[in-house]
C-alpha positions as CSV (number, residue, x, y, z in Angstrom):
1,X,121.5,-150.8,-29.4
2,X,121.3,-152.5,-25.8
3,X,120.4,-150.1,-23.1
4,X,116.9,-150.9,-22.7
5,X,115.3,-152.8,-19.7
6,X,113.5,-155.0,-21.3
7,X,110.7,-155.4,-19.1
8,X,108.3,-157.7,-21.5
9,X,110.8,-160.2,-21.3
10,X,112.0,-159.8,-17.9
11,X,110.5,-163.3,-16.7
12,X,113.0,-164.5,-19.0
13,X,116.4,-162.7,-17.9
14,X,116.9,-159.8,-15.9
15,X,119.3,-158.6,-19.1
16,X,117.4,-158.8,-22.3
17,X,120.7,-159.2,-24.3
18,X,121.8,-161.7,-21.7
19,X,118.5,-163.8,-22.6
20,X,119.4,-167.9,-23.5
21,X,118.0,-168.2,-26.9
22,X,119.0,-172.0,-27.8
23,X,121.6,-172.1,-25.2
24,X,124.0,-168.7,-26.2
25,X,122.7,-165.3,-24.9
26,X,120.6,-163.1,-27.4
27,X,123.3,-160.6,-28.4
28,X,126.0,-163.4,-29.0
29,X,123.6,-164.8,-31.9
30,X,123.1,-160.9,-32.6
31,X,127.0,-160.5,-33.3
32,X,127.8,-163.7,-34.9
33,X,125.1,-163.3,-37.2
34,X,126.3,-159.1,-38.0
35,X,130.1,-161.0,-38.3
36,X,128.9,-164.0,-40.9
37,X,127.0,-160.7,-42.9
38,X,130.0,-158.3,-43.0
39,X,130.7,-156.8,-40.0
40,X,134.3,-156.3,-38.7
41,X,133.7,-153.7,-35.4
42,X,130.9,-153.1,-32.6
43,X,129.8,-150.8,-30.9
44,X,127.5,-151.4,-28.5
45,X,125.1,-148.6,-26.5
46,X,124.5,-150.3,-22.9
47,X,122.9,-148.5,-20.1
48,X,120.2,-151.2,-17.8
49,X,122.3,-153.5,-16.7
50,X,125.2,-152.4,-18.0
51,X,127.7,-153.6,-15.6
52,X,127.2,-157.1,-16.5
53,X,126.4,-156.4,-20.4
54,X,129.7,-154.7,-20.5
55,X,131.7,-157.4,-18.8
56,X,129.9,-160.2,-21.2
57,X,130.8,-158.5,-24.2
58,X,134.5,-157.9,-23.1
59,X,134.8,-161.7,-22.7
60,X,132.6,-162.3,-26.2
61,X,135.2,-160.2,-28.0
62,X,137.9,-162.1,-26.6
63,X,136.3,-165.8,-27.4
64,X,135.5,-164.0,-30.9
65,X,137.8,-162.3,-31.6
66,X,135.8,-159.2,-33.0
67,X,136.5,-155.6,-31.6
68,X,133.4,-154.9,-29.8
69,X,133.6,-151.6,-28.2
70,X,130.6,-150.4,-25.7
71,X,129.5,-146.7,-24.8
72,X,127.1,-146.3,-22.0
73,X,124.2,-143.9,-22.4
74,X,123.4,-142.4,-19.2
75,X,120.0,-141.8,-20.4
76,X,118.8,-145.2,-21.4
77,X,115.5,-145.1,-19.8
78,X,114.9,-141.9,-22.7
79,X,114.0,-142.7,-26.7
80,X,116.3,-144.9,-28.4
81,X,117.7,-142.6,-30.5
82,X,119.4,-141.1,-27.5
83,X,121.4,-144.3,-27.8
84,X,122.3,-143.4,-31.6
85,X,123.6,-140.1,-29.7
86,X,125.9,-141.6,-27.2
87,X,127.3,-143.9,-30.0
88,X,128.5,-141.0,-32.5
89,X,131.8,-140.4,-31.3
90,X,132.3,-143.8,-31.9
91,X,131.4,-144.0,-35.4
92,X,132.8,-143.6,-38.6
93,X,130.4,-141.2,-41.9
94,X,128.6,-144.2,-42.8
95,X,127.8,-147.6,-40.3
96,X,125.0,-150.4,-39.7
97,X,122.6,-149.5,-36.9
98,X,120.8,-152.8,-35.4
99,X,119.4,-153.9,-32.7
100,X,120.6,-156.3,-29.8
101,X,117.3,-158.1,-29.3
102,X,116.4,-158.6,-33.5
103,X,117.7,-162.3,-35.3
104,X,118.0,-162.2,-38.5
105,X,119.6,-164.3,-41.9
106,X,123.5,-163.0,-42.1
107,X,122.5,-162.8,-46.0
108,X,120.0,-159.6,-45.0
109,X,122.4,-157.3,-43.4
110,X,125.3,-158.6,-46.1
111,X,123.1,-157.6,-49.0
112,X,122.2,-154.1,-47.3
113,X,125.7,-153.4,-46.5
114,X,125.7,-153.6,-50.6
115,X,122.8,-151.3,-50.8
116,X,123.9,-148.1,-52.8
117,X,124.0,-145.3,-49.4
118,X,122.9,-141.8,-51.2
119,X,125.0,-138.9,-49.4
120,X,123.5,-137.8,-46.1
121,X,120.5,-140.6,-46.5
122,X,119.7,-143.3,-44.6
123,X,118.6,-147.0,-46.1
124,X,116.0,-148.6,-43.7
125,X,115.4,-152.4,-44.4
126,X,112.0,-153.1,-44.4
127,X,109.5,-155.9,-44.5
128,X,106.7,-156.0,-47.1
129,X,104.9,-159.1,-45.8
130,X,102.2,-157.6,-44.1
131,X,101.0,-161.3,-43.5
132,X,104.6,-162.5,-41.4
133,X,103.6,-164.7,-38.4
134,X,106.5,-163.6,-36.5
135,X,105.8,-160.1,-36.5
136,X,103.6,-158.6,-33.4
137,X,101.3,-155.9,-35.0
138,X,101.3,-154.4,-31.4
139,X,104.4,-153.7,-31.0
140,X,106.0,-153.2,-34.7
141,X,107.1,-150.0,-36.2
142,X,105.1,-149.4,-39.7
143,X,106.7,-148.0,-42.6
144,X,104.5,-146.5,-45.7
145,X,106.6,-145.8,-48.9
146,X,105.8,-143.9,-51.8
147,X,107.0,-146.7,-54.7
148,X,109.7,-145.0,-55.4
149,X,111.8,-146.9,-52.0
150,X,111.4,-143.7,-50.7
151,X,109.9,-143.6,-47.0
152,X,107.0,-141.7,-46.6
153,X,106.0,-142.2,-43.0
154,X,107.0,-144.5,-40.0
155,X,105.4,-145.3,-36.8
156,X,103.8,-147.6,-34.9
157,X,100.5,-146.1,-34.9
158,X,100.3,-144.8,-38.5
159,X,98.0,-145.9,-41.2
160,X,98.2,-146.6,-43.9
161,X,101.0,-148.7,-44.1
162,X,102.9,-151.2,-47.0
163,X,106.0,-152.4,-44.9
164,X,107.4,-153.0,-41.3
165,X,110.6,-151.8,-40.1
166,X,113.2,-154.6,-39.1
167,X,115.5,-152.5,-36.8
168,X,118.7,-152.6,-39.5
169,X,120.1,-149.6,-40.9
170,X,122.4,-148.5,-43.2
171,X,123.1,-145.1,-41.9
172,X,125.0,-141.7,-42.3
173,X,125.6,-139.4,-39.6
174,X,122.6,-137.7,-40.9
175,X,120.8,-139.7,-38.5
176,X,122.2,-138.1,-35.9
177,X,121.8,-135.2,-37.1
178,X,117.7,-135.4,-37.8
179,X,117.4,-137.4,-34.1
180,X,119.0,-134.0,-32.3
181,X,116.5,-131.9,-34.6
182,X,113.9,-134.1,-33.4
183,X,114.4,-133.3,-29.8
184,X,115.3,-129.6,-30.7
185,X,111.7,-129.1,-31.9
186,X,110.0,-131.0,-29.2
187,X,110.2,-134.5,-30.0
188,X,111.1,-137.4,-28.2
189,X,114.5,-137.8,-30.3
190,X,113.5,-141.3,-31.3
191,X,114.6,-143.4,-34.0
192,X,111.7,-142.7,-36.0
193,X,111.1,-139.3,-35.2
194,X,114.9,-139.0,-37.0
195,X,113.7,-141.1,-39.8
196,X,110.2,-139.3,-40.0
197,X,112.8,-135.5,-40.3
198,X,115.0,-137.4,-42.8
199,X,112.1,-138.8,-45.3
200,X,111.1,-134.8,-45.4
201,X,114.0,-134.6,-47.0
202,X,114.2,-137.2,-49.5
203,X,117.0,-138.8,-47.3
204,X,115.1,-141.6,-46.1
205,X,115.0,-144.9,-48.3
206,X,113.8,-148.5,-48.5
207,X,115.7,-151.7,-48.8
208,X,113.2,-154.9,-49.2
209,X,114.5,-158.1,-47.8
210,X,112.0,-160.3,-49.4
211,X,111.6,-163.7,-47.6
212,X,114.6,-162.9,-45.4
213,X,114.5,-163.8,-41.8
214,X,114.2,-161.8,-39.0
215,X,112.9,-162.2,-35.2
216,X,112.5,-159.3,-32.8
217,X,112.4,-161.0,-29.6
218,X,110.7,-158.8,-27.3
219,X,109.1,-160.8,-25.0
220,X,108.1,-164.1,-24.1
221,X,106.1,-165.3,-27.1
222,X,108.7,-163.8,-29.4
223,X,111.3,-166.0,-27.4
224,X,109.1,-168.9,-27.4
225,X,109.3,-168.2,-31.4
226,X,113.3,-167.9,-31.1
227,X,113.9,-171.0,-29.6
228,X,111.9,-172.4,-32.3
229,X,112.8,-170.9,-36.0
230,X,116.2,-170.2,-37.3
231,X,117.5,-168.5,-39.6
């Protein structure tokens, strides 16, 4: 997921992907990192400044030699789970949705990808440190579970809450499915208005990644963080 502007961290680059974190742009860390965990194929959602996203990543495949496809969603300035949309022709019944702005330990997304994917569900990884100096309680999604790894509610305005979401995914096309249902019904067709349809269901599950790492570098004291802490 790339199509956003960006704007908190627009001081920084006029491309949030494109942003120098310790010399290499954002999303090159982003798909190294998904490669060292398990990842063989990209896709990657563009839409602001896609033009110059698109022509990066071409070149980063080359260098890399990873296939890294990219689809561009026309409306990128809507929810992000429009992005999810555009993607799904692109995608095979079961695939990792992350974002391009989040850092993170390879090891997290290699033991999700071992995660056990129920049919139709969807695994979010989640955070239970509710006391994680890197996280920005402003800006975070919250995630309350019912103790079972089953997700009971996700927002960022909701409380109570026992865990934050990290942005990875191991996904069905479900998702899809639950995002379109969300904008059907007069939602937003966000992210977590699919996941908030899914956990309904019983489709919508937990994976912990203890004392993992992972960054979401949305702006400049984020970045400030990035250029600091590694994995």
């Amino acid at each position: 997921m790339a199509a956003g502007q960006g704007t908190r961290l627009r001081e920084i680059a006029p491309s949030k992907p494109l942003a120098i974190v310790r010399g290499v742009p954002l999303i090159e860390h982003v798909i190294g990192s998904a490669h060292a965990g398990g990842i063989e194929e990209f896709v990657v959602v563009t839409g602001y400044e896609g033009d110059r996203l698109e022509r990066f990543l071409g070149d980063l495949s080359a260098r890399a030699g990873v296939t890294i496809d990219t689809v561009r969603n026309p409306e990128w300035r809507g929810a992000n789970g429009l992005s999810v949309l555009a993607a799904e022709p692109l995608l095979g019944e079961r695939f990792v949705l992350m974002m391009a702005d989040h850092l993170f330990d390879p090891e997290l997304l290699r033991d999700l990808l071992a995660h056990k994917l129920r049919p139709q569900s969807v695994v979010l990884a989640v955070d239970r440190r509710l006391d994680n100096p890197l996280v920005d309680l402003d800006d975070v999604t919250r995630v309350e579970t019912d103790g079972r790894g089953r997700i009971r509610a996700i927002g960022k305005l909701i409380s109570p809450y026992d865990a934050f979401d990290t942005g990875f995914f191991l996904a069905s096309k479900s998702l899809m499915g639950a995002i379109a249902e969300d904008l059907a019904r007069g939602g937003s067709g966000g992210i977590s208005g699919g996941m908030t349809r899914l956990a309904a269901k019983d489709l919508a599950a937990t994976f912990d990644i203890g004392e993992r790492f992972w960054l979401d570098v949305d702006d400049v004291v984020a970045h400030s963080h990035a250029e600091r802490v590694r994995a």
